[in-house]
C-alpha positions as CSV (number, residue, x, y, z in Angstrom):
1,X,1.8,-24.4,-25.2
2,X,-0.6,-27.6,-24.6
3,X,0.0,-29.4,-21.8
4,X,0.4,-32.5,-23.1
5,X,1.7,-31.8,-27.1
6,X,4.6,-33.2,-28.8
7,X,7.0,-30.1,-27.7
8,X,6.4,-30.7,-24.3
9,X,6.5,-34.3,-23.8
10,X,10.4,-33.8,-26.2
11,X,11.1,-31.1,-23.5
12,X,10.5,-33.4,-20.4
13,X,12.0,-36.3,-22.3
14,X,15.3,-34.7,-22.8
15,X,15.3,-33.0,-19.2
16,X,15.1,-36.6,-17.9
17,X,17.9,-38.2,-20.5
18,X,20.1,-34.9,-19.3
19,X,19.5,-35.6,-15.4
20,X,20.4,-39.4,-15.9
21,X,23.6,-38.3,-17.6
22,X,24.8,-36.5,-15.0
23,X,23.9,-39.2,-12.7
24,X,25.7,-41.5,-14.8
25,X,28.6,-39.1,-15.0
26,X,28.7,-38.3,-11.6
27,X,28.8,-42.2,-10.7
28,X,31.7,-43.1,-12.3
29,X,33.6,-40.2,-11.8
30,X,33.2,-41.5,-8.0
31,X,34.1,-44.4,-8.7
32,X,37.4,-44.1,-10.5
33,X,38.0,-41.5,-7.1
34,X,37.5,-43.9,-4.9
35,X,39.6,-46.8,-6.7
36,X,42.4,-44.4,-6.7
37,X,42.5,-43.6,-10.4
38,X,42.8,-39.9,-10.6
39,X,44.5,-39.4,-14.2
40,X,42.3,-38.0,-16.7
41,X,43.2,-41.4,-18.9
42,X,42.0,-43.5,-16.1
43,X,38.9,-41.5,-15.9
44,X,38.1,-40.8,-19.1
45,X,38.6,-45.0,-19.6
46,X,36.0,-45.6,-17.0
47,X,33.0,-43.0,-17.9
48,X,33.9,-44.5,-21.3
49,X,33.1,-47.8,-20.2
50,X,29.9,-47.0,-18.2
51,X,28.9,-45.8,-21.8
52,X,29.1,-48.8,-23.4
53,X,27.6,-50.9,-20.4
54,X,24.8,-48.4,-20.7
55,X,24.9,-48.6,-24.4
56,X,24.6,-52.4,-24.6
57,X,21.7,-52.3,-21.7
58,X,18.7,-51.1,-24.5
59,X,19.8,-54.2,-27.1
60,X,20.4,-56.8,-24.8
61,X,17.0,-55.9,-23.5
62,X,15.2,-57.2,-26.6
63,X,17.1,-60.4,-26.6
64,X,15.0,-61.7,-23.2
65,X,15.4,-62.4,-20.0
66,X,14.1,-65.1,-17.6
67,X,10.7,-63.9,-17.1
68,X,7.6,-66.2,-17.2
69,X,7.2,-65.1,-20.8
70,X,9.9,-67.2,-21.7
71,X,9.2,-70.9,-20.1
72,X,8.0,-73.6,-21.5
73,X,4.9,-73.6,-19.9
74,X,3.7,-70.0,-20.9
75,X,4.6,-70.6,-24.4
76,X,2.7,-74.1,-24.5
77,X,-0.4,-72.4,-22.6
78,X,-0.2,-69.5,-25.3
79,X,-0.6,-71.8,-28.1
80,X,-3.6,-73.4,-26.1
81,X,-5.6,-70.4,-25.9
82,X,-8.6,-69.9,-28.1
83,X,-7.1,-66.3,-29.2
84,X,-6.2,-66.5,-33.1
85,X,-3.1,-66.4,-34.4
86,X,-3.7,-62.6,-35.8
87,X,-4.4,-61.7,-31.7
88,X,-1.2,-63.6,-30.7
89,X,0.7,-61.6,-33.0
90,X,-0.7,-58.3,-31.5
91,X,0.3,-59.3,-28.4
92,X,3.8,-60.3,-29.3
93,X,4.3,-56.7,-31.4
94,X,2.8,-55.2,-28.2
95,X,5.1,-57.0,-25.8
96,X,8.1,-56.6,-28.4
97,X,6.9,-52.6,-28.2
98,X,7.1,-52.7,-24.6
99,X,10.7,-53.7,-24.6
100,X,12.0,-51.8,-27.0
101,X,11.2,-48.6,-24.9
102,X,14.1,-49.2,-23.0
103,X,16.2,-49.4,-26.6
104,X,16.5,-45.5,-27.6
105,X,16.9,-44.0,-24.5
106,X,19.8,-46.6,-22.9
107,X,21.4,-45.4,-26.9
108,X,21.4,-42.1,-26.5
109,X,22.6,-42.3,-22.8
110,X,25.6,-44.8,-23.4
111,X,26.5,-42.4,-26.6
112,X,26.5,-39.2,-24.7
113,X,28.5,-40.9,-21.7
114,X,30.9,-42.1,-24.6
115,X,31.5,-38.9,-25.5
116,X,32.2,-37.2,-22.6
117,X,34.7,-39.9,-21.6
118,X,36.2,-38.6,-24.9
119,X,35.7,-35.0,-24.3
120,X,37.6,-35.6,-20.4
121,X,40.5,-37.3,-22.3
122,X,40.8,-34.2,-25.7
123,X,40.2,-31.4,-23.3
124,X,42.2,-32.8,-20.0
């Protein structure tokens, strides 16, 4: 197999979704231990909602934040520059790309955490 094909880049990107998981996992199960809640409900209630505070990370992204991309002066000094509008427009899909890298993975993490708080609660 290639170093560097499609199969093997999948492979590596799913090892690293799996280790975050059980990071993720493991984290709240601590924490609903330490705050005393030992039930399966209680448990199951919080790794559910780590999943959707993980879930809601990847959208929430896209909406912006308070970088410098999003003053007033950036934007006035963007419209100043002798770039024409087809460039800006590249840059704004590439910056748009940029942040919605974070989208699909935070998805698939929050759905997965989701459904092992519902797995804890079925099985337990």
């Amino acid at each position: 197999m290639e170093k560097w094909g499609w199969l093997y880049r999948m492979g590596r990107a799913l090892r690293r979704i799996a280790v975050i998981e059980v990071a993720i996992v493991a984290v709240a199960l601590v924490f609903s231990l330490l705050v005393g809640w030992r039930t399966t409900n209680e448990i199951s209630l919080v790794v559910t909602i780590v999943g959707v505070l993980v879930f809601a990370i990847g959208p929430f992204s896209l909406i912006g934040g308070w970088g410098t991309t999003r003053t007033w002066n950036y934007q006035y000094v963007r419209t100043m520059e002798d770039n024409t509008a087809a460039h800006r427009r590249r840059q704004d899909a590439q910056e748009v790309a940029r942040d919605a890298g974070l989208v699909f993975p935070s998805i698939v993490l929050g759905v997965l955490t989701m459904f092992v708080g519902a797995m804890i609660q079925t099985l337990f």
